[in-house]
N, CA, C and O atoms as a printed pandas DataFrame, in Angstrom:
     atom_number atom_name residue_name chain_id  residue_number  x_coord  y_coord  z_coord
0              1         N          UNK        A               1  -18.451   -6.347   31.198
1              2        CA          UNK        A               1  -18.493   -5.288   30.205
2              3         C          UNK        A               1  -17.945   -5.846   28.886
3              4         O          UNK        A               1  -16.730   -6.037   28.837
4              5         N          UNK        A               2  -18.579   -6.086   27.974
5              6        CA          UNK        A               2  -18.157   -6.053   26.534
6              7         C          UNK        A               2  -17.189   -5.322   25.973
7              8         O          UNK        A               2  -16.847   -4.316   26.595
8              9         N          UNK        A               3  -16.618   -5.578   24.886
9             10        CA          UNK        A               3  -15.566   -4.762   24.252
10            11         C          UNK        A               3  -15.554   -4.891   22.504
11            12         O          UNK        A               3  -15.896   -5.938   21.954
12            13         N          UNK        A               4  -15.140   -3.755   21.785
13            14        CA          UNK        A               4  -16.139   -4.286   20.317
14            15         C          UNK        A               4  -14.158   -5.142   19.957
15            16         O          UNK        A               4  -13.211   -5.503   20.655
16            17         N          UNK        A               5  -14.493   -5.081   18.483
17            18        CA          UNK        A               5  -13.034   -5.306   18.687
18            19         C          UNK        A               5  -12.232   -4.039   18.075
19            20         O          UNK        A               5  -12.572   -2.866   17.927
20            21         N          UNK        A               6  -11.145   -4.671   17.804
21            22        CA          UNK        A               6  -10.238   -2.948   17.533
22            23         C          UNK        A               6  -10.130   -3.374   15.711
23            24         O          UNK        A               6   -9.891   -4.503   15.283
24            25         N          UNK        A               7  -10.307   -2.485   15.109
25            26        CA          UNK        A               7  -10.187   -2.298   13.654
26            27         C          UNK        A               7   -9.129   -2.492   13.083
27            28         O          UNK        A               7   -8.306   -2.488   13.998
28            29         N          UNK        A               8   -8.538   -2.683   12.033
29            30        CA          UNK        A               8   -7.283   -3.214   11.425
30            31         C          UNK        A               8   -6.243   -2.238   11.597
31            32         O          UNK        A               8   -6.430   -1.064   11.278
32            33         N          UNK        A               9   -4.789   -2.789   12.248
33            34        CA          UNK        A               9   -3.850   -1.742   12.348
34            35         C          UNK        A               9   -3.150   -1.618   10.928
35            36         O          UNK        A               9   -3.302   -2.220    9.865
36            37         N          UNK        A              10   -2.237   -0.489   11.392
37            38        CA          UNK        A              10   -2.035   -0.111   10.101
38            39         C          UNK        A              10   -0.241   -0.360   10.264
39            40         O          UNK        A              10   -0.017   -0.438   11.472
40            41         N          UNK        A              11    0.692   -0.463    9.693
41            42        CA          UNK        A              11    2.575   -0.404   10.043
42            43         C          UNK        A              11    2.409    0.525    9.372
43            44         O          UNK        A              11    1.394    0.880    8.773
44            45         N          UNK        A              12    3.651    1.093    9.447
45            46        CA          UNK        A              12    4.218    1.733    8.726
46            47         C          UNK        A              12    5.411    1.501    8.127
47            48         O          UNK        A              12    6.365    0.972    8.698
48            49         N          UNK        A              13    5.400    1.940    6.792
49            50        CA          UNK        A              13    6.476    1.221    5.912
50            51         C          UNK        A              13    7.819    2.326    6.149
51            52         O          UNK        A              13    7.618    3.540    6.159
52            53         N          UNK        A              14    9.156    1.754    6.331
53            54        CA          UNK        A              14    9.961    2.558    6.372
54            55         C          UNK        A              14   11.180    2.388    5.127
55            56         O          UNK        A              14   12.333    2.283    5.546
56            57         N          UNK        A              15   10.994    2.362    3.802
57            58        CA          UNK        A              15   11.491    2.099    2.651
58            59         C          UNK        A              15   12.120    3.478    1.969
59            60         O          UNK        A              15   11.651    4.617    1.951
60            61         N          UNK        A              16   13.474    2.904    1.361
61            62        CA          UNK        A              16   14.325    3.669    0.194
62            63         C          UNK        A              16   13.661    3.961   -0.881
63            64         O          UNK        A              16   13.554    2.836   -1.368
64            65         N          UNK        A              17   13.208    4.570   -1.503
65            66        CA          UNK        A              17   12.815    4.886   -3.145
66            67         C          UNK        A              17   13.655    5.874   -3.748
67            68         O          UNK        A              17   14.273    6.665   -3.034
68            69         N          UNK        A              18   13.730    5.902   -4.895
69            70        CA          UNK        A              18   14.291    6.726   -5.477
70            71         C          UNK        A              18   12.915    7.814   -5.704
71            72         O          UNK        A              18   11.703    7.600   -5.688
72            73         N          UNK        A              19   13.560    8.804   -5.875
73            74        CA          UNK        A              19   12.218   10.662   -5.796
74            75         C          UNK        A              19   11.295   10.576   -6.688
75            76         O          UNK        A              19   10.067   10.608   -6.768
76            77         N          UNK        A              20   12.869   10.370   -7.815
77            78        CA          UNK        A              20   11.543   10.273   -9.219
78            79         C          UNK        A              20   11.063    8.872   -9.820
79            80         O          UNK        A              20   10.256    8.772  -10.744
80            81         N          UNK        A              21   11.682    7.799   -9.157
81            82        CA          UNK        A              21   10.268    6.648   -9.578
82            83         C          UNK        A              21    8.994    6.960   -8.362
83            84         O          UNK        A              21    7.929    7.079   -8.969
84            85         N          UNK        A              22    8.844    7.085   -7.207
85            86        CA          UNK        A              22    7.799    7.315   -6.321
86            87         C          UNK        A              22    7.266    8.363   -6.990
87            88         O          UNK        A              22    6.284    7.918   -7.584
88            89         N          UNK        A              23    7.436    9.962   -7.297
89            90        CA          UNK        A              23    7.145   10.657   -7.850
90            91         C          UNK        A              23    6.298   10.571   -8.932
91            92         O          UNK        A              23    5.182   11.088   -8.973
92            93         N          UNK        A              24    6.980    9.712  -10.096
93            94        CA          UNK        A              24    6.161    8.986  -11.205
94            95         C          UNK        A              24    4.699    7.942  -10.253
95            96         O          UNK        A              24    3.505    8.138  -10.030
96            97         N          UNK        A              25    5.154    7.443  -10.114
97            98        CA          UNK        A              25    4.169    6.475   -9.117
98            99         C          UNK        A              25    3.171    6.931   -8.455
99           100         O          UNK        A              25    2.101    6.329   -8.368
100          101         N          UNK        A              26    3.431    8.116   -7.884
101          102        CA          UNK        A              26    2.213    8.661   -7.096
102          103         C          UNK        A              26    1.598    9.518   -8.448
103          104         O          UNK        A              26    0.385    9.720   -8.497
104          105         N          UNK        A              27    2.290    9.898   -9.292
105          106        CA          UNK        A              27    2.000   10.720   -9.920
106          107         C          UNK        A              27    0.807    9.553  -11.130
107          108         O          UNK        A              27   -0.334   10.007  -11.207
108          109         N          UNK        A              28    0.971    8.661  -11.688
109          110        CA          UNK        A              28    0.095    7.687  -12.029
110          111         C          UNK        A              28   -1.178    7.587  -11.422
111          112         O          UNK        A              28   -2.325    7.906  -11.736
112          113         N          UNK        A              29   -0.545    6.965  -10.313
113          114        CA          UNK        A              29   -1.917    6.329   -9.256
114          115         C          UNK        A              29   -3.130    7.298   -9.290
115          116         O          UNK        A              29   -4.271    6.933   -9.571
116          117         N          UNK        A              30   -2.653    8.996   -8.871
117          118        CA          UNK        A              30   -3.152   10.031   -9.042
118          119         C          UNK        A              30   -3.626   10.330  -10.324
119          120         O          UNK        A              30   -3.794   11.544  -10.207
120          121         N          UNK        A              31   -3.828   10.160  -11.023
121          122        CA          UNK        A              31   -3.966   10.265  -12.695
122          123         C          UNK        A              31   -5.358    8.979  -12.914
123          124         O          UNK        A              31   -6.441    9.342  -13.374
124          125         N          UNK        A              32   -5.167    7.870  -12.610
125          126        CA          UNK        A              32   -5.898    7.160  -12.341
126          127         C          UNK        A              32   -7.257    7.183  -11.399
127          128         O          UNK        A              32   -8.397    6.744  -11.552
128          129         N          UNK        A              33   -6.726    7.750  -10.577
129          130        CA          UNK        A              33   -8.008    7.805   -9.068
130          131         C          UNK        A              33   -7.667    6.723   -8.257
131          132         O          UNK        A              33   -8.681    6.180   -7.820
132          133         N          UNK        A              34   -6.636    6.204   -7.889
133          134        CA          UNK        A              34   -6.105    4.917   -7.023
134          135         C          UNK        A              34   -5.318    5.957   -5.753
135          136         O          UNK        A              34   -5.146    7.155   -5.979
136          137         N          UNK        A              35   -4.984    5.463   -4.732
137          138        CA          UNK        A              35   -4.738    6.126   -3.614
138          139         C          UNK        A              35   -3.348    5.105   -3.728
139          140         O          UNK        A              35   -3.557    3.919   -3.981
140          141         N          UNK        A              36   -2.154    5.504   -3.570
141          142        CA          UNK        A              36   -1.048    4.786   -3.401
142          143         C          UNK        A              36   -0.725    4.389   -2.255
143          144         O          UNK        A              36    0.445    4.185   -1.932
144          145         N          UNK        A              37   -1.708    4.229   -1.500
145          146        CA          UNK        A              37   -1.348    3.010   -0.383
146          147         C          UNK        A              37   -2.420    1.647   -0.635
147          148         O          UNK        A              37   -2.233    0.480   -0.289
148          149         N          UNK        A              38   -3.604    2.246   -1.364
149          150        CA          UNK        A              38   -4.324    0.823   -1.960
150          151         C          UNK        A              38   -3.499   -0.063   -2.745
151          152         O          UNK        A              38   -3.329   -1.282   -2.722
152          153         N          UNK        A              39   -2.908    1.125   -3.632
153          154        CA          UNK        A              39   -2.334   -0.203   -4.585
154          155         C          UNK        A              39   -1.041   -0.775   -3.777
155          156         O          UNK        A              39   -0.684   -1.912   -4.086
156          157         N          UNK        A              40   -0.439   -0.212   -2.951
157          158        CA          UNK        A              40    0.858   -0.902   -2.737
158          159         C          UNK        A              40    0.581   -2.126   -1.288
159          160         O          UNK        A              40    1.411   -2.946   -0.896
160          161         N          UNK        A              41   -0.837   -1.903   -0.717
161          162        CA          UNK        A              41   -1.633   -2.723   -0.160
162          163         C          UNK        A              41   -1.949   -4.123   -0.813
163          164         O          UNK        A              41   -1.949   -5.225   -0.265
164          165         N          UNK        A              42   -2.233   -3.780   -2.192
165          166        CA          UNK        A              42   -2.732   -4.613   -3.076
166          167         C          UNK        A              42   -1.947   -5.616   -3.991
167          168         O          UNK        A              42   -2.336   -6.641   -4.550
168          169         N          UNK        A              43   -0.320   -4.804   -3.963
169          170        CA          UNK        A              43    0.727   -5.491   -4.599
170          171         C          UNK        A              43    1.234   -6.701   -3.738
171          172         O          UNK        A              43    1.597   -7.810   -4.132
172          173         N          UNK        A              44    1.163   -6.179   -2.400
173          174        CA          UNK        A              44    1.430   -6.987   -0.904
174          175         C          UNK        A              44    1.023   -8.231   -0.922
175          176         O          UNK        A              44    1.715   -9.222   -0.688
176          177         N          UNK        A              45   -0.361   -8.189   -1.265
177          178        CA          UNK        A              45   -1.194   -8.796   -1.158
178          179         C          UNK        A              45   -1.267  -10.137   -2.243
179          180         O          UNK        A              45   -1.643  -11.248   -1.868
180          181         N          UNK        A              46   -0.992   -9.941   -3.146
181          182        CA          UNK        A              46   -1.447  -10.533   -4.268
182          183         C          UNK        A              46    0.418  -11.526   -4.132
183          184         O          UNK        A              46    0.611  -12.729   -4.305
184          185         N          UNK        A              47    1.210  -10.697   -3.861
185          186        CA          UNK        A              47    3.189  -11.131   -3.788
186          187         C          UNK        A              47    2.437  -12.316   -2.805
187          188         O          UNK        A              47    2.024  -13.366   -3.296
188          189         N          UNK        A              48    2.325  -12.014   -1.421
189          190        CA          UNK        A              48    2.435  -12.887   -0.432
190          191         C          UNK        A              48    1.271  -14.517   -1.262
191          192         O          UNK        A              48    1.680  -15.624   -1.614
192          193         N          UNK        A              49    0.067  -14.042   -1.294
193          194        CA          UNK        A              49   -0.610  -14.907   -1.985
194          195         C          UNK        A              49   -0.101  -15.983   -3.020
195          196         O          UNK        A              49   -0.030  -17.200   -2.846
196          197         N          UNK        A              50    0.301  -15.111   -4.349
197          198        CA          UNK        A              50    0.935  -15.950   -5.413
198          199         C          UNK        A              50    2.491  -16.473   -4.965
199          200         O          UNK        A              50    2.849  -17.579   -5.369
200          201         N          UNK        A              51    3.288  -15.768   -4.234
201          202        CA          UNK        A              51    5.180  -16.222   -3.904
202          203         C          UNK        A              51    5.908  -15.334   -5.309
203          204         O          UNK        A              51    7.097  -15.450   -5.607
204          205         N          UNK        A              52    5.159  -14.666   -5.881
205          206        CA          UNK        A              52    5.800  -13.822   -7.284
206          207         C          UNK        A              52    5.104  -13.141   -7.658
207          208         O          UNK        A              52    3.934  -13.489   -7.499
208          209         N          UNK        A              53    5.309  -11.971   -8.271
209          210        CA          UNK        A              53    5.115  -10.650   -9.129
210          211         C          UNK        A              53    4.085  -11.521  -10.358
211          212         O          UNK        A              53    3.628  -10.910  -11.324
């Protein structure tokens, strides 16, 4: 029997923020049309890649 494979998992982040920078932040992203787990997907992404901001 075959098996397909399983699709990308997801973690979950368990992080401190302060109310009103996340607040601001979602509140941007939203303003934009960006989903704030793309971009913070995308910040991940680009940190691990380059070793810096």
């Amino acid at each position: 029997m075959a098996s397909t494979p399983k699709g990308p998992q997801i973690q979950r982040l368990d992080v401190m923020v302060d109310k009103v920078t996340y607040d601001t932040f979602a509140k941007n992203c939203s303003h934009k049309g960006y989903a704030t787990k793309v971009v913070i997907e995308k910040l991940m992404k680009k940190f691990n890649e380059t070793g810096q901001m």
